[in-house]
N, C-alpha and C positions, 0 to 999 in steps of 0.2 A: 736678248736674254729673256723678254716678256713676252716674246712674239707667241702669235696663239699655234700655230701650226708646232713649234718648236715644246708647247704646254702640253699642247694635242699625243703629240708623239713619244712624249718623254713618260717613265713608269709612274707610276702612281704614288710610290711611296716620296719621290721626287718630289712632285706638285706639293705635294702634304709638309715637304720640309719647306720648298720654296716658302707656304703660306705661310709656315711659324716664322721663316725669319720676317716678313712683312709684316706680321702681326706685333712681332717684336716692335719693328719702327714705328709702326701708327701708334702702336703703344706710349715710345721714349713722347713722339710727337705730339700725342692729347695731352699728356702730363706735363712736358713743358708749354706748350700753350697754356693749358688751365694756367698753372703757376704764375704766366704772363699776363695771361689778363686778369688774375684774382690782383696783380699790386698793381696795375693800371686803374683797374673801380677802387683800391683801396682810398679812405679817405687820408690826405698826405697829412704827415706828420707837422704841425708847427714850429720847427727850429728857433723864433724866435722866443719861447716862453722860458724865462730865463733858469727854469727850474726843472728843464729837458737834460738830463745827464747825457751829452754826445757820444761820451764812451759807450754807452748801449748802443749805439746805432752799428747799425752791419747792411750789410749789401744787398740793393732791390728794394730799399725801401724807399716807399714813394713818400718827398718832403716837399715843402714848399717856405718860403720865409719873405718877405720883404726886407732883402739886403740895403742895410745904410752906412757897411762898418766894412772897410776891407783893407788889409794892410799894404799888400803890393801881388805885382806878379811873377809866378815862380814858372810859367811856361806857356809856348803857344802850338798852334796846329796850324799848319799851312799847307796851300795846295798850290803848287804852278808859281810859286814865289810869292802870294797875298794870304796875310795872315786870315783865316776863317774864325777862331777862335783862340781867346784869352783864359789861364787857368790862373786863378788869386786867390790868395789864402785867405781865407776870412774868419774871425778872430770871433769868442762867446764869450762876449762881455760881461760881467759879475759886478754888480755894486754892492760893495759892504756901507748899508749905513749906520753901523754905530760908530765906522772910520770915516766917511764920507769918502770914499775912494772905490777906484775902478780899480779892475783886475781883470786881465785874460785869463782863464782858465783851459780851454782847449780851443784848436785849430782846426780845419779840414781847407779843404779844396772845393771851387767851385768855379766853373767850363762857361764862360759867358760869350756870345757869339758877337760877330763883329758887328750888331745895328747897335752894341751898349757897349763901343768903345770907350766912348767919349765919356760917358755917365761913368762907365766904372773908374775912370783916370779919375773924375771929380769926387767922388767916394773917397779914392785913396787919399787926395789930398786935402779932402776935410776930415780925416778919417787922422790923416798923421797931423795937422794943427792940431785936431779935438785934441789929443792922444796927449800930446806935450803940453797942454792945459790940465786938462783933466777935469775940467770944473765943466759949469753953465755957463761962463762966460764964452764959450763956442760952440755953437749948434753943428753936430757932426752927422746929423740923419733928416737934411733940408734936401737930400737926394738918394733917392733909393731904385734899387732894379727890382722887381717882380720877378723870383724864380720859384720854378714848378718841375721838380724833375726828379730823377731818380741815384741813388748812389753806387757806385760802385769804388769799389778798390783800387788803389793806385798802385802802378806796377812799379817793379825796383827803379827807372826813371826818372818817374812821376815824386816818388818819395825823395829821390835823390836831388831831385830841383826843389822840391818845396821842403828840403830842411837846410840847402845852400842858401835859399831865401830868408828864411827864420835867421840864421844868424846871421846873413847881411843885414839884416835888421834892428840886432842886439841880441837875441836871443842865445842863450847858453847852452852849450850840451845836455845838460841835466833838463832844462824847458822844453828845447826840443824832444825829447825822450819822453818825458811824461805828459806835454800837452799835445803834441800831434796828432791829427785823429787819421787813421791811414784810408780816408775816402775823397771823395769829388765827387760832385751835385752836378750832372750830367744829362740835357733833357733828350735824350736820343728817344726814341718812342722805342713802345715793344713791342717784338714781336707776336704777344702772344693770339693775337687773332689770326693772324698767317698761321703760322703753325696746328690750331685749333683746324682751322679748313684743311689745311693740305692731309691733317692727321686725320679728318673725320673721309675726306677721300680715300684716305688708301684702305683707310679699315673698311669702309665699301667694299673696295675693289676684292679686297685682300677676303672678305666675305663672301663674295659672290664666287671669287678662285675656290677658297674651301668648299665651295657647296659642289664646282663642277668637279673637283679633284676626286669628291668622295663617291659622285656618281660613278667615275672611271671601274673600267672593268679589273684592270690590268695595273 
């Protein structure tokens, strides 16, 4: 379809479409690159500052937290029958102190790979002693995972397992409904430097065609 002999031969006004629709793609392809690598440099968000409304949060934003608090797991990813990844709901803690008391306020998801199996089990299980205390008398963040990654949206699934979770849990219709937050913290890297080069290539290309397209006689 690119070949030169076939570019050579073909009319003029041809060449001139071929290059707008190439220009179109390097186009779609700089702008999603940009896009990619502006929330890769972005500096990530701190989920842990207790005063971050998660409902704001929406998709691609780059977060990071040191998780100490997880309640369980609501799904995994496997490949060839070994689990690669763990997804667990992990819970935004609220202390009222003129009650002295804890409260969950919203939920999301978050994708933990299988080197922090073991760590994220022990989370959950300090995570649900703390929880049925509720006090100081149990330290529930004497183990934490380092996450750095980005959000996306959870498909009908993803939703479907982590609100069967929530109420294996205890959680009520009406909890699940209002505190769910419908993402996962996800550290897949981005694309956007790939796309950034392949985009700034074809606009090359796709520039040097327009320049021979307009020389054409014919």
């Amino acid at each position: 379809m690119f070949g030169f002999f076939s570019i050579k031969n073909e009319p003029k006004i041809i060449t001139l479409v071929r290059c707008g629709i190439l220009a179109v793609f390097a186009i779609v392809l700089l702008v999603l690159g940009g896009i990619g690598w502006y929330r890769v440099h972005q500096k990530p968000i701190d989920l842990s500052k207790t005063h971050k409304d998660w409902n704001q949060l929406h998709a691609g934003q780059h977060v990071e937290m040191d998780v100490d608090i997880l309640i369980g797991q609501y799904m995994y990813t496997s490949d060839n029958g070994t689990e690669i990844s763990r997804d667990y709901l992990m819970p935004h803690v609220v202390y009222d102190s003129n009650n002295d008391y804890y409260t969950i306020d919203r939920l999301l998801g978050v994708k933990i790979n299988n080197t922090y199996f073991d760590t994220a089990d022990t989370i959950v299980d300090n995570t649900v002693a703390w929880w049925r205390d509720r006090s100081d008398n149990i330290e529930y963040n004497t183990v934490t995972i380092h996450i750095d990654g980005y959000l996306q949206k959870m498909n009908n699934d993803q939703l479907k397992y982590a609100k069967e979770a929530m109420a294996h849990a205890g959680f009520t219709p009406h909890d699940i409904a209002s505190m769910l937050v419908p993402y996962y913290i996800s550290d897949n890297a981005s694309f956007g430097g790939t796309l950034l080069i392949i985009g700034g290539i074809l606009a090359v290309y796709t520039a040097g065609l327009t320049f021979y397209a307009l020389k054409k006689k014919n």
